[in-house]
C-alpha positions in Angstrom: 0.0 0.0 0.0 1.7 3.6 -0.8 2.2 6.0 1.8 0.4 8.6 -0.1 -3.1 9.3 1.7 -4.9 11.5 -0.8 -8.3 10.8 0.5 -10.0 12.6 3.3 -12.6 10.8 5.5 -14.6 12.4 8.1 -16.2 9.9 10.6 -18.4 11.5 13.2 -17.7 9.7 16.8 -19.4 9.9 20.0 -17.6 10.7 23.3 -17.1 7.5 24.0 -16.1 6.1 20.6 -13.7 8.9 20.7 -12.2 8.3 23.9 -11.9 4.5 23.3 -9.6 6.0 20.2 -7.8 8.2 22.4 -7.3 5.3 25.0 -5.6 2.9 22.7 -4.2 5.3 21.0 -2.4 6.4 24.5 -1.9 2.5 24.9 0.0 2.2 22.0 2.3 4.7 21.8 1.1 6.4 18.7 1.3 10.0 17.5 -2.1 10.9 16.5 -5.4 9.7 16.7 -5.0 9.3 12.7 -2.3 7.0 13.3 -4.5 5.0 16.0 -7.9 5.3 13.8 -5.3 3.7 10.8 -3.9 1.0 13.0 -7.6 -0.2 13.8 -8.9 -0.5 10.7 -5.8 -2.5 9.5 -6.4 -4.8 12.5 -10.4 -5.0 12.2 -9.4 -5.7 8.4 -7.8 -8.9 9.1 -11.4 -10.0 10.7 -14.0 -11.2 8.5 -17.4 -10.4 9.3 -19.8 -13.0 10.3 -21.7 -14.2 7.3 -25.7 -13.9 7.3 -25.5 -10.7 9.3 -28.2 -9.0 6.7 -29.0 -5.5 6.0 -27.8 -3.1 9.0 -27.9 0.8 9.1 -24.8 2.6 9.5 -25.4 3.1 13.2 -25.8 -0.3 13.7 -21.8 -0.7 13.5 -21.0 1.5 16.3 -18.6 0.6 19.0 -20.7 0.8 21.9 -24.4 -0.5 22.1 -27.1 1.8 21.7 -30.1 2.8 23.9 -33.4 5.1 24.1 -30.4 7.8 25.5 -27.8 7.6 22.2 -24.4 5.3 23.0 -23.7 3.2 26.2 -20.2 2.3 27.2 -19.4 -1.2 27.7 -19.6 -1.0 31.3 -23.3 0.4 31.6 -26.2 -2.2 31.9 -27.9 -3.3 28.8 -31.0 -1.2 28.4 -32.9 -4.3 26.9 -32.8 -5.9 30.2 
């Protein structure tokens, strides 16, 4: 893959999503988030997708689950149950 990033993309993040970034990013050393949002995607690359997983919105793919309030972390109860 060539070093040159010509391409722009803007991802809009919630707090959390953003600080789950920041944290590995912090974890790992690296010099941006750019660098740590990079890093991920080559890592969730090399995961395929479960097959059968049928049409999902965009928001579906979010880091953290989603309830009546907008995103949860991982540590706060599921609001389901």
């Amino acid at each position: 893959m060539s070093d040159i990033r010509g391409e722009r993309l803007q991802v809009m993040l919630s707090p959390e999503e953003l600080t789950a970034i920041d944290d590995f990013r912090f974890k790992h050393r690296m010099p941006t988030r750019a660098a740590a949002v990079r890093e991920l995607l080559k890592l969730g690359l090399t995961v395929l997708a479960p097959a059968g997983r049928g049409r999902m919105k965009s928001s579906n793919y979010g880091v953290f689950s989603r309830g009546p309030d907008g995103h949860l972390s991982e540590s706060d109860p599921d609001p389901a149950t």
